[in-house]
Structures are given as C-alpha cells and as structure tokens.
N, CA, C and O atoms as a DFTB+ gen file, in Angstrom:
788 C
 N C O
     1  1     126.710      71.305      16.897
     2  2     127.530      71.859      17.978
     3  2     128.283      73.061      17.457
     4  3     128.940      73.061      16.416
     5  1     128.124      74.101      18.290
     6  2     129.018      74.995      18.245
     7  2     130.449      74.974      17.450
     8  3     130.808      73.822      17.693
     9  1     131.286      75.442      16.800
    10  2     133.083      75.436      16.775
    11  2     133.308      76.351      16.888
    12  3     132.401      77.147      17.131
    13  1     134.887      76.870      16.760
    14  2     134.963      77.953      16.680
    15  2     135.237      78.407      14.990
    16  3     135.550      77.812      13.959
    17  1     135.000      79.464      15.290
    18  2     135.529      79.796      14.228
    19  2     136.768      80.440      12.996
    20  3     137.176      81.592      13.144
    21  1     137.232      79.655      11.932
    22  2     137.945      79.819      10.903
    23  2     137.910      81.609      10.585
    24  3     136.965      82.394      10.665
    25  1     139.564      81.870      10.147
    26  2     139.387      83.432       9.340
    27  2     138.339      83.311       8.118
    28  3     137.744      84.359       7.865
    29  1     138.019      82.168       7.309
    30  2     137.153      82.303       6.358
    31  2     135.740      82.058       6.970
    32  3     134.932      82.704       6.303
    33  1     135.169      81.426       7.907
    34  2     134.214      81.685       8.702
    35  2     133.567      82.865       8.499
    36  3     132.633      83.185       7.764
    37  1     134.534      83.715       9.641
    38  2     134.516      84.966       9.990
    39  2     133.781      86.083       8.521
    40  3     132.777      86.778       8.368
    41  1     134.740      85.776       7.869
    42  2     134.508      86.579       6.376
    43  2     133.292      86.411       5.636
    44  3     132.640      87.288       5.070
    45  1     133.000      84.835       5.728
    46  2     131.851      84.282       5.400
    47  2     130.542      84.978       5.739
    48  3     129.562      85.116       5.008
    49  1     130.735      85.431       7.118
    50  2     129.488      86.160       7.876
    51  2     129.470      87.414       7.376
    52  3     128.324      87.853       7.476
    53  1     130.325      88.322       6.805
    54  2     130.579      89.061       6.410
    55  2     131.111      90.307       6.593
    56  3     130.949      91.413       6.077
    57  1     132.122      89.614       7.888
    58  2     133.171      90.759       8.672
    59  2     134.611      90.876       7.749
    60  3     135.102      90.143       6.890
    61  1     135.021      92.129       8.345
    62  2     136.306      92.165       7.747
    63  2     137.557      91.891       8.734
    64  3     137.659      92.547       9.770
    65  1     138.379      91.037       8.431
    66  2     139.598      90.334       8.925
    67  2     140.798      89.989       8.252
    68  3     140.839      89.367       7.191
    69  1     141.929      90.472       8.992
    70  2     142.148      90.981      10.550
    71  2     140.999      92.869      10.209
    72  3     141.438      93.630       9.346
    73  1     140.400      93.052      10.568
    74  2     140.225      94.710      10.404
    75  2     141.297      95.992      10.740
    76  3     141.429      97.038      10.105
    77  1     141.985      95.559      11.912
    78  2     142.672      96.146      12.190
    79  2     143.891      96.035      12.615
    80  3     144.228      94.853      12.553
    81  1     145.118      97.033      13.215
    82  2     146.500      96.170      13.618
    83  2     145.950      95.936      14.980
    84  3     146.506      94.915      15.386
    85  1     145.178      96.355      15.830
    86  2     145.312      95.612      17.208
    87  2     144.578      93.974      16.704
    88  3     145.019      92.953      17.233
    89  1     143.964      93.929      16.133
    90  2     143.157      92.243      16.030
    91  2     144.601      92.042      15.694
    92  3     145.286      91.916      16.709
    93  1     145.164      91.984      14.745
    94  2     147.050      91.729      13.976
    95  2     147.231      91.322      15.606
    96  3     146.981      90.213      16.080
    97  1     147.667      92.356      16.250
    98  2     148.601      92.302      17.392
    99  2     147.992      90.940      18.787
   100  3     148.587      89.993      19.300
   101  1     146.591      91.484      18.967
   102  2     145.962      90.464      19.668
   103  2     145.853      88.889      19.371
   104  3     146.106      87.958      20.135
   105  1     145.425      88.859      18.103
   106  2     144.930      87.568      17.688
   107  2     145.374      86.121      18.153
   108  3     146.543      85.805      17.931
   109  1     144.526      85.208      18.785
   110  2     145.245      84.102      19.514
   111  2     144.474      83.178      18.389
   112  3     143.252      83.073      18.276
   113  1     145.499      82.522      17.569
   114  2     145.269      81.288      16.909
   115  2     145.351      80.122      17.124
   116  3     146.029      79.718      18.068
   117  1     144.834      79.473      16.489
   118  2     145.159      77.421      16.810
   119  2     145.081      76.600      15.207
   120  3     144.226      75.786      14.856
   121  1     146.457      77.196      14.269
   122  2     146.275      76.462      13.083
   123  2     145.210      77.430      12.237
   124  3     145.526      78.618      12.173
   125  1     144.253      77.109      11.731
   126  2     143.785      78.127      11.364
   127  2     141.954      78.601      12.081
   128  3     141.061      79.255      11.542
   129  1     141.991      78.069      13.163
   130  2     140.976      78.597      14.089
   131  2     141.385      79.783      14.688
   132  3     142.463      79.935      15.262
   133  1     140.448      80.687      14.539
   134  2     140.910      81.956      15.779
   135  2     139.992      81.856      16.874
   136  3     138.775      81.740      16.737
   137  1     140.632      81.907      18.008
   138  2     140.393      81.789      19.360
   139  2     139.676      83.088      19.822
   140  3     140.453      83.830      20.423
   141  1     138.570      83.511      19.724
   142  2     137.858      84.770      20.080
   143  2     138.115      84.525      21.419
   144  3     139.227      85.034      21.554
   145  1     137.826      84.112      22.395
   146  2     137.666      83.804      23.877
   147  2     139.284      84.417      24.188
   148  3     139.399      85.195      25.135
   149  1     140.560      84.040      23.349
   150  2     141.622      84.442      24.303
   151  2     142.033      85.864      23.358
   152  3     142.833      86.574      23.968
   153  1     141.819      86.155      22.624
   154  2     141.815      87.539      21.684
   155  2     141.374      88.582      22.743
   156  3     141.994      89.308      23.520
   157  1     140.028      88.371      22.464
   158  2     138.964      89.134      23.630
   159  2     139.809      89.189      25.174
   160  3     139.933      90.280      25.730
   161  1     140.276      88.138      25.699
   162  2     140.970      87.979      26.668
   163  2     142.227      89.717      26.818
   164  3     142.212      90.766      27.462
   165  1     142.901      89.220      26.038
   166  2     144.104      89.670      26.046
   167  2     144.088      91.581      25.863
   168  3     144.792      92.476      26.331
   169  1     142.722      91.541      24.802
   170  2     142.584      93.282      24.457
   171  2     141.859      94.077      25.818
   172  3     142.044      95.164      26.365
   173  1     140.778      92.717      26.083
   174  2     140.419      93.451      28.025
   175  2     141.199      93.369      28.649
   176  3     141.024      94.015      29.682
   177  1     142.752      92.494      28.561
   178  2     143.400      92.831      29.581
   179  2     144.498      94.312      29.393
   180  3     144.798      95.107      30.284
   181  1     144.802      94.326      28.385
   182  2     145.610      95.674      27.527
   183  2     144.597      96.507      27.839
   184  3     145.075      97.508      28.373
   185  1     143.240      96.575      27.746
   186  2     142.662      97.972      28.000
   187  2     142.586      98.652      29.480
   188  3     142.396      99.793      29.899
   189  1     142.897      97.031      30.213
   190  2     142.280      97.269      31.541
   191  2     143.902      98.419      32.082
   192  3     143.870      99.526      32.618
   193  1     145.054      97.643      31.696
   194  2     146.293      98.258      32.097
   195  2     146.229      99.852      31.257
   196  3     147.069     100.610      31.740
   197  1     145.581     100.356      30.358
   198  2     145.761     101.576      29.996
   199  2     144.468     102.649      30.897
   200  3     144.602     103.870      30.976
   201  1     143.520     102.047      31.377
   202  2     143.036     102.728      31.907
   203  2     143.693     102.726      33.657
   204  3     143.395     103.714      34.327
   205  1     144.449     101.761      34.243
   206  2     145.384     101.651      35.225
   207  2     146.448     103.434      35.656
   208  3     146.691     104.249      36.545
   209  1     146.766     102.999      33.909
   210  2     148.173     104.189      33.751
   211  2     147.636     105.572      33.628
   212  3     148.286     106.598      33.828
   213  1     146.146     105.485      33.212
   214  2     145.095     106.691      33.089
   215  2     145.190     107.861      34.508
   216  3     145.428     109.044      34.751
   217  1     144.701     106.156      35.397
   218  2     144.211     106.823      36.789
   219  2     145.831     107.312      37.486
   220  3     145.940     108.085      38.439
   221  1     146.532     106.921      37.049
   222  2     147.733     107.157      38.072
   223  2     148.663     108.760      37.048
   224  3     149.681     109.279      37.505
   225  1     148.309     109.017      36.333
   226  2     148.758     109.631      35.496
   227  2     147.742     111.075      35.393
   228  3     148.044     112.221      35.060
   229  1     146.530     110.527      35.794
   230  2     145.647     111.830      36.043
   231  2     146.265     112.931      36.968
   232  3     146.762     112.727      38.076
   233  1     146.140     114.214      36.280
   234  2     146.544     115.040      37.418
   235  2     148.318     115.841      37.118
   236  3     148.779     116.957      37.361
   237  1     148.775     114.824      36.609
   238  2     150.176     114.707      36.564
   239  2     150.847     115.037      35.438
   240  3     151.914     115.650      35.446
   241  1     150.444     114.771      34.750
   242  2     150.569     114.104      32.893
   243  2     149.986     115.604      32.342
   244  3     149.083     116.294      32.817
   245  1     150.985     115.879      30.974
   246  2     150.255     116.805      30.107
   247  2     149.073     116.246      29.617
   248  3     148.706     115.095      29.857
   249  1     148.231     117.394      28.649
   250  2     146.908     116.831      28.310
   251  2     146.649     115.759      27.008
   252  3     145.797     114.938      26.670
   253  1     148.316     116.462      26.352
   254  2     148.387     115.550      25.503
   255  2     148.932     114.300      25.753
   256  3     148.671     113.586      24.785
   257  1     149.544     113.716      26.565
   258  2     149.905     112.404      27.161
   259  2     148.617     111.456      27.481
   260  3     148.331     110.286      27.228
   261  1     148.020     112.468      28.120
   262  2     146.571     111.971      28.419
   263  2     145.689     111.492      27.946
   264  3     145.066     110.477      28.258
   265  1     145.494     112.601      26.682
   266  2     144.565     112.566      25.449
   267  2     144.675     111.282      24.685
   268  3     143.707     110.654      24.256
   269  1     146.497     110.791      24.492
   270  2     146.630     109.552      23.874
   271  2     146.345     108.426      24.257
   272  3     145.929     107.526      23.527
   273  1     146.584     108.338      25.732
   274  2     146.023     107.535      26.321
   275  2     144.203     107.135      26.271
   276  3     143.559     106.096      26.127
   277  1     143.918     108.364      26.445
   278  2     142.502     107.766      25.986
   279  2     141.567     107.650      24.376
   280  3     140.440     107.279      24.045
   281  1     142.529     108.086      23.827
   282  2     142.478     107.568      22.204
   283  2     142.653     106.040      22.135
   284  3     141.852     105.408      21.446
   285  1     144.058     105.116      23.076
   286  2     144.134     104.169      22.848
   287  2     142.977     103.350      23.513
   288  3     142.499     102.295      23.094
   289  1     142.643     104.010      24.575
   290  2     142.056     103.232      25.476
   291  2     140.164     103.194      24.558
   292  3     139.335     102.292      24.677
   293  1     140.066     104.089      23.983
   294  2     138.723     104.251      22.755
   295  2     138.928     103.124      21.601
   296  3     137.970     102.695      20.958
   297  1     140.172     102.712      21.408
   298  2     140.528     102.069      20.273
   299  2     139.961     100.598      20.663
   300  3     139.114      99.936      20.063
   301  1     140.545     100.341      21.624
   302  2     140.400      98.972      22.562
   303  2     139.241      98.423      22.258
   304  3     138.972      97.411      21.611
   305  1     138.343      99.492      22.995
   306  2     137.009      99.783      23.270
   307  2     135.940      99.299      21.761
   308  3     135.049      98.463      21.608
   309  1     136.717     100.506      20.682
   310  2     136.052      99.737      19.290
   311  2     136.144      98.594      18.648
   312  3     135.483      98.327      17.645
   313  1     137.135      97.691      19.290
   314  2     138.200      96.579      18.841
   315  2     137.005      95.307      19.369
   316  3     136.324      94.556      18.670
   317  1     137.071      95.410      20.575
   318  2     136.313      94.892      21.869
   319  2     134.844      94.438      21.117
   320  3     134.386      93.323      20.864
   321  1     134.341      95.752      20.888
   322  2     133.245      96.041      20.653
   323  2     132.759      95.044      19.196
   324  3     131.632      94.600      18.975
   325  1     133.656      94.927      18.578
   326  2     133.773      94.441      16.794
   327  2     133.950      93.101      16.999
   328  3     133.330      92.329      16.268
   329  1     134.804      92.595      18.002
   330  2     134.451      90.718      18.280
   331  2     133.297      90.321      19.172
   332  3     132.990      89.130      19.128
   333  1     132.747      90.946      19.807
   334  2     131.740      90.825      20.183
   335  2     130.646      90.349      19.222
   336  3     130.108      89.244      19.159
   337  1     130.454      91.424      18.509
   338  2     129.566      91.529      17.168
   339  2     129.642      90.283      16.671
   340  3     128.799      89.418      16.909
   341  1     131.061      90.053      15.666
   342  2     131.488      88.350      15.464
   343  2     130.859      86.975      16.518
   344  3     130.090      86.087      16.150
   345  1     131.406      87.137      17.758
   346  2     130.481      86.255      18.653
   347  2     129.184      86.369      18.339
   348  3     128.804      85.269      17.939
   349  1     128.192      87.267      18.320
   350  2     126.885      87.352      18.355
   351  2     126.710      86.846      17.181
   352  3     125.900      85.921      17.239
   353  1     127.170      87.068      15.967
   354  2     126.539      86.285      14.525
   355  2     126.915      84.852      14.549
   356  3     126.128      83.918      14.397
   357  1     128.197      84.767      14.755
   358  2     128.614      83.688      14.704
   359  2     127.697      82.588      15.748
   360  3     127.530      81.459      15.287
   361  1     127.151      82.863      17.020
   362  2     126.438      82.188      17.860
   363  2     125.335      81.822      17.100
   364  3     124.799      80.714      17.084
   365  1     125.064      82.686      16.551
   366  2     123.437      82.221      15.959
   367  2     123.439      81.437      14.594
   368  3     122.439      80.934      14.081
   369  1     124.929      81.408      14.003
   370  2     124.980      80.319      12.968
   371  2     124.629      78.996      13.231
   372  3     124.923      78.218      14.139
   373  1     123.798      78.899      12.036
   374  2     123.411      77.066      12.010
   375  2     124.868      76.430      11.540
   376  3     125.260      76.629      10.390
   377  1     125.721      75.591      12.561
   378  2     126.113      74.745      11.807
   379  2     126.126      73.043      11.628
   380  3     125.353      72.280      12.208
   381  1     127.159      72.667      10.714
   382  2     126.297      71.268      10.439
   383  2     127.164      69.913      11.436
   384  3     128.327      70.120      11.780
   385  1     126.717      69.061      11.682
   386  2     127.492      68.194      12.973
   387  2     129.056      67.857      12.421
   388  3     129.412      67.608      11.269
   389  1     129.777      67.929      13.529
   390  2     131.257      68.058      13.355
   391  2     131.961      66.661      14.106
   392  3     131.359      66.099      15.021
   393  1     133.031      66.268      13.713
   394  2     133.509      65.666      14.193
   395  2     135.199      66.198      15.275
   396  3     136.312      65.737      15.531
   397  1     134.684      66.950      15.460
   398  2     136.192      67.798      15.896
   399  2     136.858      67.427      17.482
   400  3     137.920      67.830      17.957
   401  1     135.756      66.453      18.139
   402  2     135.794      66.041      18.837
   403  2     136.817      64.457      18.971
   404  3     137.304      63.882      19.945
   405  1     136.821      64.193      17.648
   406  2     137.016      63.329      17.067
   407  2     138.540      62.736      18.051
   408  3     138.500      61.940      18.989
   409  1     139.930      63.486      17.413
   410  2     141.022      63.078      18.374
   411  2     140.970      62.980      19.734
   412  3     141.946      62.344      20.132
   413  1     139.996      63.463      20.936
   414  2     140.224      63.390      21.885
   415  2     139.079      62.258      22.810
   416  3     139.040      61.855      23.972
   417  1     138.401      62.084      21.813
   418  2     137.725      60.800      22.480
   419  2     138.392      59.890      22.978
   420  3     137.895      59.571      24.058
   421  1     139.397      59.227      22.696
   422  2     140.330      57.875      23.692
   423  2     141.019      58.620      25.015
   424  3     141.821      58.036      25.743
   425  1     140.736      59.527      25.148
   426  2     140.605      60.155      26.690
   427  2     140.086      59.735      27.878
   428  3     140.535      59.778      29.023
   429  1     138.707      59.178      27.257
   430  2     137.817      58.697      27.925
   431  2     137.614      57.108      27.898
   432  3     136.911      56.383      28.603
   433  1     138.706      56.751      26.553
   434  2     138.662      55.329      26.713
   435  2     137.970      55.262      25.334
   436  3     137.993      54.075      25.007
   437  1     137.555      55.767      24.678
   438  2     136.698      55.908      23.668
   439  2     137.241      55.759      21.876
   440  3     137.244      56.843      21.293
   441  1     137.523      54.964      21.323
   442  2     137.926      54.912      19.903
   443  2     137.448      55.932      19.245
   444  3     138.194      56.716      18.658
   445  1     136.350      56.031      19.256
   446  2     135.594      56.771      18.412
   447  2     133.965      57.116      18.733
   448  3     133.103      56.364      19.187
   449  1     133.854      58.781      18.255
   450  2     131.987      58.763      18.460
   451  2     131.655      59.979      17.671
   452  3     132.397      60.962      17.672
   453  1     130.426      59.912      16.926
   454  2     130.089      61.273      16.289
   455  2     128.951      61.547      16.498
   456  3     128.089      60.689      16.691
   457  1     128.714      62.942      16.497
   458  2     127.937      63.927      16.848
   459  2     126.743      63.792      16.004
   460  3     126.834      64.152      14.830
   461  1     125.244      63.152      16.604
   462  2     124.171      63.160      16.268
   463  2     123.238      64.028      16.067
   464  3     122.341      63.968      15.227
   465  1     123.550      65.272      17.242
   466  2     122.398      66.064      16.765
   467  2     122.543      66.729      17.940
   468  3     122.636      66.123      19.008
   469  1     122.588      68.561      17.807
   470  2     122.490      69.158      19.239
   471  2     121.082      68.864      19.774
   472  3     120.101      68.353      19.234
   473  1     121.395      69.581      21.595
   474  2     119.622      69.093      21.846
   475  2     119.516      70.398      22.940
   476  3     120.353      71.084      23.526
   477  1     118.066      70.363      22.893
   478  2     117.399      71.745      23.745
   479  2     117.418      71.137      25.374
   480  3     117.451      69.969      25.761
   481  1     117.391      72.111      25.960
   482  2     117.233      72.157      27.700
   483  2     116.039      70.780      27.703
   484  3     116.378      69.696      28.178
   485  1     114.878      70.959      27.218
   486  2     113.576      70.380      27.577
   487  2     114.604      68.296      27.012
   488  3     114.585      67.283      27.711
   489  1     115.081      68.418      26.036
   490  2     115.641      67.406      24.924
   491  2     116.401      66.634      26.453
   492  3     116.070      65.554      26.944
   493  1     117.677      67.751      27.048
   494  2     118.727      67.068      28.397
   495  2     117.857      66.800      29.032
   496  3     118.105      65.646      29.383
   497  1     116.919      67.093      29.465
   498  2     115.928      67.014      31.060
   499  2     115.143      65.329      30.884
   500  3     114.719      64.674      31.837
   501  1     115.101      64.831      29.199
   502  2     114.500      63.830      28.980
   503  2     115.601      62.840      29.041
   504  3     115.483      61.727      29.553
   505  1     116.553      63.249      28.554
   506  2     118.397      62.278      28.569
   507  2     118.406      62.002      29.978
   508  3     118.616      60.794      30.080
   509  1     118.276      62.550      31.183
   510  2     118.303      62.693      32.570
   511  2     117.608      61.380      33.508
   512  3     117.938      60.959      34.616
   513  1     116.707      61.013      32.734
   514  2     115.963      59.951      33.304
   515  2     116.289      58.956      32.573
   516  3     115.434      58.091      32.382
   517  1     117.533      58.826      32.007
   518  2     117.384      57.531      31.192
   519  2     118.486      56.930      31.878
   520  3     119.257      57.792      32.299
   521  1     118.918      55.483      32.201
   522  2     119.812      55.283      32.779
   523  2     121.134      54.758      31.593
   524  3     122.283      54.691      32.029
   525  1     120.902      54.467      30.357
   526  2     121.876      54.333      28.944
   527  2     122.749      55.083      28.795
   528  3     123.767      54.723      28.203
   529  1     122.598      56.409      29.313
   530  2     123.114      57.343      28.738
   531  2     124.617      57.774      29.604
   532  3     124.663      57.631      30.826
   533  1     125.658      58.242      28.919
   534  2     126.515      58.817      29.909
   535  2     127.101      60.436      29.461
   536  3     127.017      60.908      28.328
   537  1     127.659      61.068      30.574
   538  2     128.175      62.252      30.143
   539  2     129.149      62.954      30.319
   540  3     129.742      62.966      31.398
   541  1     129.559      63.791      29.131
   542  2     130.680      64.123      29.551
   543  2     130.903      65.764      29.103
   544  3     129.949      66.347      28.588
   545  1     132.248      66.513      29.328
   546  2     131.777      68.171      28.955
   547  2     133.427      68.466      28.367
   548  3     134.343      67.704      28.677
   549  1     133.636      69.675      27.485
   550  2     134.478      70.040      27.207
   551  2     134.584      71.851      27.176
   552  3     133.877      72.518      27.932
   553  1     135.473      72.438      26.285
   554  2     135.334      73.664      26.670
   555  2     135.490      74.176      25.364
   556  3     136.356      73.684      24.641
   557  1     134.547      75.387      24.834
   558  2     134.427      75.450      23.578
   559  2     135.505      76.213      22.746
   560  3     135.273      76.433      21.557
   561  1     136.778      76.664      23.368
   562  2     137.977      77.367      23.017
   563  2     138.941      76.144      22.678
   564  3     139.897      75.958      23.431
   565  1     138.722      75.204      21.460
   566  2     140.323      74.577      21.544
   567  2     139.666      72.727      21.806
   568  3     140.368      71.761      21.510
   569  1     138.514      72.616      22.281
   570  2     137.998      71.351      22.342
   571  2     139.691      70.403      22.413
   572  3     139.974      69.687      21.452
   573  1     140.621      70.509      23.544
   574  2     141.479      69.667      23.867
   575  2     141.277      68.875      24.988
   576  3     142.178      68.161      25.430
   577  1     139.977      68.949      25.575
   578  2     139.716      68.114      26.408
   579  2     138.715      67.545      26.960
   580  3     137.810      68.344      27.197
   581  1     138.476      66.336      27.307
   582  2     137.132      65.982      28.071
   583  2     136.924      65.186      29.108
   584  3     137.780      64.336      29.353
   585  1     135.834      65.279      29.873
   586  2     136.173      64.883      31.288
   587  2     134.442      64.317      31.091
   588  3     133.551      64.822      30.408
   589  1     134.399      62.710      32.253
   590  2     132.963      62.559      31.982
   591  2     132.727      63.206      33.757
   592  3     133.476      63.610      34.647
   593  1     131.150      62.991      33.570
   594  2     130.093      64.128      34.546
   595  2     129.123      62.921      35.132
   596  3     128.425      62.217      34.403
   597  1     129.181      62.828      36.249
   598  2     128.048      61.640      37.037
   599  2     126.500      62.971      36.615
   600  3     126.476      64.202      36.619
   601  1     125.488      61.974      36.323
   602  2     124.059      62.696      36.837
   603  2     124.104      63.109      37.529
   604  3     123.272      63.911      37.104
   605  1     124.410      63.642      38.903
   606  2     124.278      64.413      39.938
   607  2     125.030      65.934      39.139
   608  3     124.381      66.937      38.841
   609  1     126.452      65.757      38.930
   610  2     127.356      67.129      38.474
   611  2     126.051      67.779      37.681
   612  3     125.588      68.849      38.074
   613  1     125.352      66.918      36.285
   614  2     124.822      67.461      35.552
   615  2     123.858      68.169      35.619
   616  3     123.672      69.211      34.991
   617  1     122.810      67.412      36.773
   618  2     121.970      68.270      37.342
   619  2     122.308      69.463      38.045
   620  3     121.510      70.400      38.019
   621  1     123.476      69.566      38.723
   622  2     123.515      70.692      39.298
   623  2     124.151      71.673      39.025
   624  3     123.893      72.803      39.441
   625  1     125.286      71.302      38.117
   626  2     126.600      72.135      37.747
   627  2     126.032      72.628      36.185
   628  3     125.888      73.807      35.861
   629  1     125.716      71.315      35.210
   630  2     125.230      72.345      34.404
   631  2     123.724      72.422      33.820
   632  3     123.257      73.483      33.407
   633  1     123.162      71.469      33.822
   634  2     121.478      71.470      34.380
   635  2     121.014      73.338      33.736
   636  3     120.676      73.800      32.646
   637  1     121.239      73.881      35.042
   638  2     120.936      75.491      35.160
   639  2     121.543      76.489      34.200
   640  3     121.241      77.682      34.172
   641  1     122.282      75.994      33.545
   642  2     123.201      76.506      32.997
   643  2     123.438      76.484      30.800
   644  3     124.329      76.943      30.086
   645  1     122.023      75.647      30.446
   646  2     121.498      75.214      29.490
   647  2     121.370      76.082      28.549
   648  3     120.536      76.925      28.880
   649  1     121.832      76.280      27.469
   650  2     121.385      77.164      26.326
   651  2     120.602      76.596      25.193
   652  3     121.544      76.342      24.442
   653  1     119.749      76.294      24.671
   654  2     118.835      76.013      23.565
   655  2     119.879      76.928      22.616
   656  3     120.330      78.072      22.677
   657  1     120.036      75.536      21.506
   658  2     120.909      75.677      19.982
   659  2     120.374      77.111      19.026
   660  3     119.158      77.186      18.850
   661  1     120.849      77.711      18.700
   662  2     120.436      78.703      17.857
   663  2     120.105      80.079      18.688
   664  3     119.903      81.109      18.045
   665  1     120.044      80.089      20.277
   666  2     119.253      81.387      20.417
   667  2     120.177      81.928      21.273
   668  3     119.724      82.181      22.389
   669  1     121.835      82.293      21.015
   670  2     122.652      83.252      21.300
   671  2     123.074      82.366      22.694
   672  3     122.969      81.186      23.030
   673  1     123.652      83.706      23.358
   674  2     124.812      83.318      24.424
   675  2     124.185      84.160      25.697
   676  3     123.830      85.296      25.383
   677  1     124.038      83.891      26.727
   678  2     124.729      84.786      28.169
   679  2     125.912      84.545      28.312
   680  3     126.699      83.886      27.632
   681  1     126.034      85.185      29.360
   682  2     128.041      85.465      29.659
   683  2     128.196      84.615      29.705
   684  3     129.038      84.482      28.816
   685  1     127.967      83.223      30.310
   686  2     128.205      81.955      30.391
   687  2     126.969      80.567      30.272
   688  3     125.859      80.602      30.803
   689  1     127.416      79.623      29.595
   690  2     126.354      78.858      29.179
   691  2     127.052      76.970      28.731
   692  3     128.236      76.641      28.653
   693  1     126.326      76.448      28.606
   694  2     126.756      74.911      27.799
   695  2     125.753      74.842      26.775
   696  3     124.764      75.542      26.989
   697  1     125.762      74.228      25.804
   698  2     125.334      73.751      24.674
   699  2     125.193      72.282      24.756
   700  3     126.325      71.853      24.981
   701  1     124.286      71.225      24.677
   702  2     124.153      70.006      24.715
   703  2     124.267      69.688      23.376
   704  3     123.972      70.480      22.481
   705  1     124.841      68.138      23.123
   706  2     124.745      67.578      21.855
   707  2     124.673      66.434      22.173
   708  3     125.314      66.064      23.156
   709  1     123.662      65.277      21.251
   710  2     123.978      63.911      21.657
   711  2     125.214      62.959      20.641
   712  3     125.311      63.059      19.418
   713  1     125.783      62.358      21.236
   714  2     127.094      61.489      20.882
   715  2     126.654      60.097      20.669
   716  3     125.937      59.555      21.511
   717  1     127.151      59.290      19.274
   718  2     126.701      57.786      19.228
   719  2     127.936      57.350      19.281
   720  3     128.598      57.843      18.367
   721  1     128.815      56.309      20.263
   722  2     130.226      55.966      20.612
   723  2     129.675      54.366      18.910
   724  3     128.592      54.030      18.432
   725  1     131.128      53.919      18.636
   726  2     131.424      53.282      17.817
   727  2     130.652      51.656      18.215
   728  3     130.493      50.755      17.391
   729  1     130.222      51.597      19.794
   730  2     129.843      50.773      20.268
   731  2     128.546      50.700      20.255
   732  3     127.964      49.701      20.677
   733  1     127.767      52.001      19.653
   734  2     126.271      52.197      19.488
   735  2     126.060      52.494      20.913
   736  3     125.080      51.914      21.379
   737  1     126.712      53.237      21.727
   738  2     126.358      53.797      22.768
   739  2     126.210      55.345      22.760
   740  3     126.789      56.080      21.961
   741  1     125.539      55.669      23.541
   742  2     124.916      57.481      23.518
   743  2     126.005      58.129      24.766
   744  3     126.431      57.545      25.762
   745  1     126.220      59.297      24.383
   746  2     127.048      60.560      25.016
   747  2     126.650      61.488      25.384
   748  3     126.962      62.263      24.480
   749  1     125.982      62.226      26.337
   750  2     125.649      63.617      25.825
   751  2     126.869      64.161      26.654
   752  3     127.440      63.932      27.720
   753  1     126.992      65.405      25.070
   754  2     128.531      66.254      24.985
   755  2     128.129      67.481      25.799
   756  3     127.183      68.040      25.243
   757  1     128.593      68.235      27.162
   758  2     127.876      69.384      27.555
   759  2     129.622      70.505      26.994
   760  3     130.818      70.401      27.269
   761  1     128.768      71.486      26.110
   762  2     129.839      72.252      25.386
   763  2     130.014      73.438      27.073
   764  3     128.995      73.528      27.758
   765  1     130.923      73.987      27.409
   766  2     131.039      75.514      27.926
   767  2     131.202      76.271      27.064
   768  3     131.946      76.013      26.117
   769  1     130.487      77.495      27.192
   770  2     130.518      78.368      25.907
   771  2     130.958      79.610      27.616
   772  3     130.354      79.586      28.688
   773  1     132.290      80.615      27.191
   774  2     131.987      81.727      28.281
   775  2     132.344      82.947      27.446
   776  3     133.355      82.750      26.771
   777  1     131.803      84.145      27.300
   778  2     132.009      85.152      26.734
   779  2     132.375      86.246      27.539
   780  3     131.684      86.918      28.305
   781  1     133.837      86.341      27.181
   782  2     133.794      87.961      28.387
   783  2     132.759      88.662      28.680
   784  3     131.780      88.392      27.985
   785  1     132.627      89.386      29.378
   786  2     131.790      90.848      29.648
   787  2     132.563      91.787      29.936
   788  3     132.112      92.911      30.160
C-alpha cells in the first residue's frame, strides 16, 4: 500500500528537501510525514490569489509591480511543478506492507489487522464475488480514518475508479489492498489517492 511520504523518503528518491523557502513556508506536516496533498493544496491556492491581484492590477500598476508579481507567480509555478515530480516517483515506488493502518482499526470494531498484499483491478473484481469478504476505504493523506463500504458502494463508487499497484496516478484513483483481521478474517482496504491538477 501506498504511504506517504517521510523527508528521508523524499531524499531517498533523490530530491532535494526542503529545496526551497516556499516548500519552508508551504509545507504541511504530520510528525515526520509530509503531506504533499495539503502542501500542493496551499501553493495552488497562494498562486491562484497572485494571479487574482494580477488581473485586477493589470492596467493600473507600474510595470515593475507587475513584473514582481509575475516572478512570484513563475516561482509558484516551479515549486508546483517540483512536487509533482516527487508524487510521480514516489507513486511508482515499490513499497513493502505497512501497518500504519494499524491505530485506527477499532473504528470499525476491529483489534487488529495487517496488510497482506496490494491487489490489481482484475485481483478486486475476483474479491467481488466472494461473499467472506468485507470492505472498507480510507484516504491516503493522514490514514485517520475508516469507514466500511457495502458491495454495491464498491461496485459503483469505487469499482471504476481502480488503479493497478505500481503504474502511477490519474487525478484521482483508489489503490486496493487485502487485510487479514486478528480473527483470520479478510478486508479489502480501498486507499483514495487524489492529486491536484
């Protein structure tokens, strides 16, 4: 399964971090996970308000007022551009089964369950016909929560919505993994993975 990823992660892949003072200024942490999803968040929303002050300022504004403005608004842009990159390597990392799920299982009623093995679209579609099985989904920024999913949600809500382990992201996607509960019962975990655009 997916995590997110650690500043030594990051480095691991072989980016440089923080690179710059806006990552400094942006950066949304959790302990020592960095939160790409609300980072990314926060610099599209700062870019979106400088190109705001752009349009209202066009016309009006010396050239050099202007000019800075769209220096910052280029900066954003390269900033933007550089966690992205991170998402894309980082997506395609193999990693090895986690238990991170671990504290929030008695949510569900659950003592305990660990992560057996992610599984492909074709892998859920075979989980689907089995009646053993149950499910449930979380969200891949922060894994603080989980909610279970009747067969019907799954088929329809995220069913379509399937990413096969290893082969990157669309803007939005789930990741399947299967779960063995302490009771020798099966889980399948549906991850949300959403990547700005």
């Amino acid at each position: 399964m997916l995590i997110p990823p650690t500043v030594e992660d990051i480095r691991n892949l072989g980016f440089e971090w923080p690179k710059n003072i806006l990552i400094e200024q942006y950066c949304v942490t959790d302990g020592l996970v960095v939160d790409l999803f609300r980072t990314l968040g926060k610099l599209m929303k700062a870019r979106s308000e400088i190109h705001d002050v752009l349009e209202k300022i066009s016309g009006i504004a010396d050239l050099e007022q202007i000019y800075e403005m769209k220096r910052q608004a280029d900066k954003h842009d390269e900033v933007i551009g550089y966690l992205r990159e991170i998402q894309a390597a980082f997506g395609k990392r193999e990693l090895e089964p986690t238990d991170l799920l671990l504290p929030i299982w008695p949510q569900l009623g659950i003592t305990y369950a660990s992560e057996v093995r992610p599984l492909t679209k074709s892998e859920v579609g075979q989980w689907l016909k089995s009646s053993s099985v149950r499910y449930a989904w979380t969200e891949w920024w922060g894994y603080t929560h989980l909610h279970w999913l009747s067969r019907q949600e799954v088929e329809q809500r995220i069913q379509p919505h399937l990413v096969d382990p290893g082969s990157g992201f669309p803007h939005y996607g789930y990741l399947a993994s299967e779960w063995r509960t302490n009771e020798n019962k099966t889980i399948l975990v549906f991850c949300m993975c959403y990547w700005p655009i």
